[in-house]
N, C-alpha and C positions, 0 to 999 in steps of 0.2 A: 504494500500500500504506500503509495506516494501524497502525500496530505498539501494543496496549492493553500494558501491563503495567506491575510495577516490578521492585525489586533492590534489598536488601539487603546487608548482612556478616553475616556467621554466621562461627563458630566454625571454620568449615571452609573460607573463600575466600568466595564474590558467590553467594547465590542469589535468585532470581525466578523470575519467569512472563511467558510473552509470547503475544501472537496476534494475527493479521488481523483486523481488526474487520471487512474482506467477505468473508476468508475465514478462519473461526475454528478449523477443523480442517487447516489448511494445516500441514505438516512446517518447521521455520526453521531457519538452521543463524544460531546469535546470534555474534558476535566483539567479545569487551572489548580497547579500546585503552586506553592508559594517556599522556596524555601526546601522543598522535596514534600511536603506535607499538604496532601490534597484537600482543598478550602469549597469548590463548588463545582456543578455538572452544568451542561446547556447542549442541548440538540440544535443541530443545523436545519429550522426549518425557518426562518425569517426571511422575509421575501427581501430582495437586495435589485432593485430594479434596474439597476446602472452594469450589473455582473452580468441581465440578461440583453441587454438592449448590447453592450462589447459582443455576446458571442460566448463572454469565460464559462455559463452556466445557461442550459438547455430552458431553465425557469426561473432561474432570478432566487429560488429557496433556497440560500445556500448561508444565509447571515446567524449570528449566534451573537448571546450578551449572556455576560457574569455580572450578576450585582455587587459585585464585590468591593466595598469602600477603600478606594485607588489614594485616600487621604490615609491610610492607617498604614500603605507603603512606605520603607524607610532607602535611604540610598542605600545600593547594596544587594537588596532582597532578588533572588534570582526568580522568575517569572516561567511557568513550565506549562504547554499547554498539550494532549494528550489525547488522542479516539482511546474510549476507555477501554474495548475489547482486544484489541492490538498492541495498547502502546506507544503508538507512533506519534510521532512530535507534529505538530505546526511547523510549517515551512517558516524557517530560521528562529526555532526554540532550540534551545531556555536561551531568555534575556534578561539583563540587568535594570534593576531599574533604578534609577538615575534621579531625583527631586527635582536636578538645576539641570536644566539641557546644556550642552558644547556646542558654540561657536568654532570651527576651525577654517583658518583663513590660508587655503592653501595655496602655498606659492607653486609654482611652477618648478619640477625637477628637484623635489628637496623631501624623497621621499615620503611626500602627503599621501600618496597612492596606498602605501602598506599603513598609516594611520588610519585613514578612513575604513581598511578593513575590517583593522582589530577593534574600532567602536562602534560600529556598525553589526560584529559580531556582537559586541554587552551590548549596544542596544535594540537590537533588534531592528532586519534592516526596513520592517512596517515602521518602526519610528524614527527611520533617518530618509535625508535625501543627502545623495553629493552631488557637486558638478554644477550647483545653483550657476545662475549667469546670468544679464540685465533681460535676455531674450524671454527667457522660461520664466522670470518672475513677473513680465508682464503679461506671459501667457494665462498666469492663474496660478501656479507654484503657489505666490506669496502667502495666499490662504491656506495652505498647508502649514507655514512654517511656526502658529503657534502651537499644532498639535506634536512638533517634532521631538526628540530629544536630540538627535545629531543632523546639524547639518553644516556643510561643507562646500566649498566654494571658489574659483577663481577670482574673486570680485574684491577688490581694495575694502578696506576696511572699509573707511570714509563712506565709500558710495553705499556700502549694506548696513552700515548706518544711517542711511538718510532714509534708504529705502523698506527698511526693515527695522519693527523693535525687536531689539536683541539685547535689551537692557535686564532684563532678568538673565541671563545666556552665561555660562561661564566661556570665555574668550583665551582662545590659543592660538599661536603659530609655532615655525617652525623656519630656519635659516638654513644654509648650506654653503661649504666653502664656495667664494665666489666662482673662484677660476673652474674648479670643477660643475661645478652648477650651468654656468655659463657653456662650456663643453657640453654637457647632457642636453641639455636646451636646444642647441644649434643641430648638433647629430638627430634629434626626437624631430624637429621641424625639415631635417634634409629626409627623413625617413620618409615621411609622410609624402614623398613623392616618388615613393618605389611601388612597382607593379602590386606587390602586394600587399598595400593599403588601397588599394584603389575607392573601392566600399568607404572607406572613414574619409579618404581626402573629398571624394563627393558633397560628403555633411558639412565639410569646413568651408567660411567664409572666405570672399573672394580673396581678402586680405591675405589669409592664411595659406591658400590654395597659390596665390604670386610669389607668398614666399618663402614653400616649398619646392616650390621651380625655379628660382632664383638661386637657391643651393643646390639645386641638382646642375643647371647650366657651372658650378663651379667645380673648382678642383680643391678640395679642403685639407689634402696635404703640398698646396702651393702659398708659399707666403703670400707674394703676389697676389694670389686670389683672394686670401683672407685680410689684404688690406683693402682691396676693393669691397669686401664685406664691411669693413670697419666705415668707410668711408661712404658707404651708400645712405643717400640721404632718406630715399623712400622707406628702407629700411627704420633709421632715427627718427622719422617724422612718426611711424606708427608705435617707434619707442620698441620692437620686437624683442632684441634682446640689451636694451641699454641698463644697464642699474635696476634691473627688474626688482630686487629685493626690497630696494629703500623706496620704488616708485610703487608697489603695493601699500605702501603705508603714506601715500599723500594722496591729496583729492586729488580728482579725474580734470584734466583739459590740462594739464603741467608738461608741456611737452620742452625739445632742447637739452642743452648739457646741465645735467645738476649742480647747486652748487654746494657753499656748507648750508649754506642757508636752510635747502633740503635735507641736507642731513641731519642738521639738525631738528625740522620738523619732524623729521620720521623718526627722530628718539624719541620726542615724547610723545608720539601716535603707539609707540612702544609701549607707554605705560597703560593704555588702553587695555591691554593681555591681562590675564590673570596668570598666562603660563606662555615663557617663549624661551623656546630650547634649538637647541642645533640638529642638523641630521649627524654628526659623529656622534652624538650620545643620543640616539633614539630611543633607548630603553626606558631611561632616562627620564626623557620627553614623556613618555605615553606614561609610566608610573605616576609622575608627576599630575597629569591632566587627571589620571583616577581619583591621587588622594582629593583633587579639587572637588569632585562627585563624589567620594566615598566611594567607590566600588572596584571589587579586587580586580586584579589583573595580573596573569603570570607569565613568566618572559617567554613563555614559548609560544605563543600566542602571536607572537611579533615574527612577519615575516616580511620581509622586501618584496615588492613586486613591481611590473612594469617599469624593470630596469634596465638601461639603454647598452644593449653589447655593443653595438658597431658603430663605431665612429667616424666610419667614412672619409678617415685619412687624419682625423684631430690628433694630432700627438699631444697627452699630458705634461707627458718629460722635455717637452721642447719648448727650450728655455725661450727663442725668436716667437714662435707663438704666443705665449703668455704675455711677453713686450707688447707685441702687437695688437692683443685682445685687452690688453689691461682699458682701454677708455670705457669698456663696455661692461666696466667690472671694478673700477678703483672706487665712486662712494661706496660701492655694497661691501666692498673690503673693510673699509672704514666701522661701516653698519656692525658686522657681523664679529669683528674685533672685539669690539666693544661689546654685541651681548657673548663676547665666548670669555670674556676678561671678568663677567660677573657670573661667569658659571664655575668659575675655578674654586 
């Protein structure tokens, strides 16, 4: 038995939806444990009108609710939900649950990808969204995001502040040595114009789509080339890979060379975090964001993912590279000094 569904808090106790993915009009009787210790029962016959009108369910009966008072949950308490003659979990049971939701403001190439998993794992991935972005939150997103407990984002502080309360939200990021950051970056965006992404480069904007063909026209173990990268304006005018790290933490339309000035904004856009750690101490990092929630988490749990093999000619160890690259990368050095100097 394969069990589709999710669960929520509501107003009223846990509701969801659940069903046999072989058999989808199957009757379920579902059982929330709390803690490993079973608290209540609910049968999946609530009519779910939106489940049938998609296609996901033949008749829409597929909805279930626990009265269970969601106020006598504490951070921590592990959430299990169960077809009682089977056994079998809820697609993406047991969850943690969490008082205060995470903000995570994920930069680009700094290991956010394997963060988002492992809290996405505690909280179950019906109470998270990642990948937010100004498109999807004008699509309707936004109204999700006060039922969420994790969500996650490319999107500058500043701007998901204005556009979102996230004032109750416990707030983290996450740094990455610049030069290598910048490396993964460049290589992740020349990828995206190989035969086989073809599928994902389609979804990407025109933006992104120029300038992943733009690295592909180059040779990226040629200095040469990589100063005509450095130098391309269309490039620095959309800001692709310039000081990415410091320019997540200032408001939107800040385009051109930074200066301290910017640096300095973005240290105290810094104090905005409840929690901002490096990608060399991940563990670290993710421990950290737990004790802010109260809820365990064990290091094995923590895995890397979507991490960039080929680099399409970038050498690390080449010391002319790094010269070269450094304008696209000297505030964020400054930046990331500084919170690795308050990590010691």
């Amino acid at each position: 038995m394969i069990l589709k569904g999710e669960i929520a808090p509501v107003a009223k106790g846990l509701k969801g939806w659940v069903l046999n993915a072989q058999a989808p009009g199957q009757r379920l009787k579902m059982v929330l444990s709390i803690n490993g210790i079973p608290v209540e029962t609910s049968r999946n016959w609530r009519y779910r009108s939106t489940l049938r009108e998609n296609g996901t369910h033949p008749t829409g009966r597929c909805g279930f609710q626990f009265g269970y008072d969601v106020c006598k949950l504490k951070s921590g308490d592990v959430l299990d939900i169960c077809e009682k003659s089977s056994g079998t979990r809820l697609e993406g049971a047991p969850f943690t649950y969490a008082s205060r939701p995470l903000y995570f403001m994920h930069i680009p190439k700094t290991a956010g990808s394997a963060v988002n998993a492992v809290m996405m794992r505690k909280m179950g991935p019906q109470n998270s969204v990642v990948h937010i972005n100004r498109n999807n939150l004008k699509k309707g997103l936004s109204r999700e995001i006060p039922y969420k407990k994790f969500v996650s984002g490319h999107m500058r502080i500043h701007e998901v502040m204005t556009t979102l309360d996230i004032s109750s939200f416990c707030k983290a990021t996450l740094l990455r040595d610049p030069f290598k950051r910048l490396i993964s970056n460049i290589a992740w965006s020349r990828r995206l114009a190989e035969p086989e992404m073809q599928t994902r480069f389609e979804f990407l904007s025109r933006k992104q789509q120029t300038q992943a063909l733009y690295l592909k026209s180059l040779d990226l173990a040629n200095m040469k080339d990589i100063q005509k990268l450095v130098d391309n304006k269309d490039l620095k005018t959309h800001n692709a890979f310039d000081n990415i790290q410091t320019r997540m933490l200032l408001p939107n339309g800040i385009t051109g060379n930074l200066t301290t000035q910017h640096l300095g904004f973005a240290q105290q856009t810094l104090k905005l975090f409840d929690v901002v750690g490096i990608n060399e101490q991940l563990e670290s990092f993710v421990q950290a964001v737990c004790e802010q929630l109260s809820i365990p988490v064990a290091p094995t749990e923590l895995k890397r993912v979507n991490v960039q093999k080929n680099n399409f000619g970038l050498d690390p160890q080449n010391p002319e590279l790094k010269q070269i690259l450094r304008p696209l990368y000297q505030v964020d050095e400054e930046l990331y000094q500084l919170v690795k100097n308050r990590l010691r």
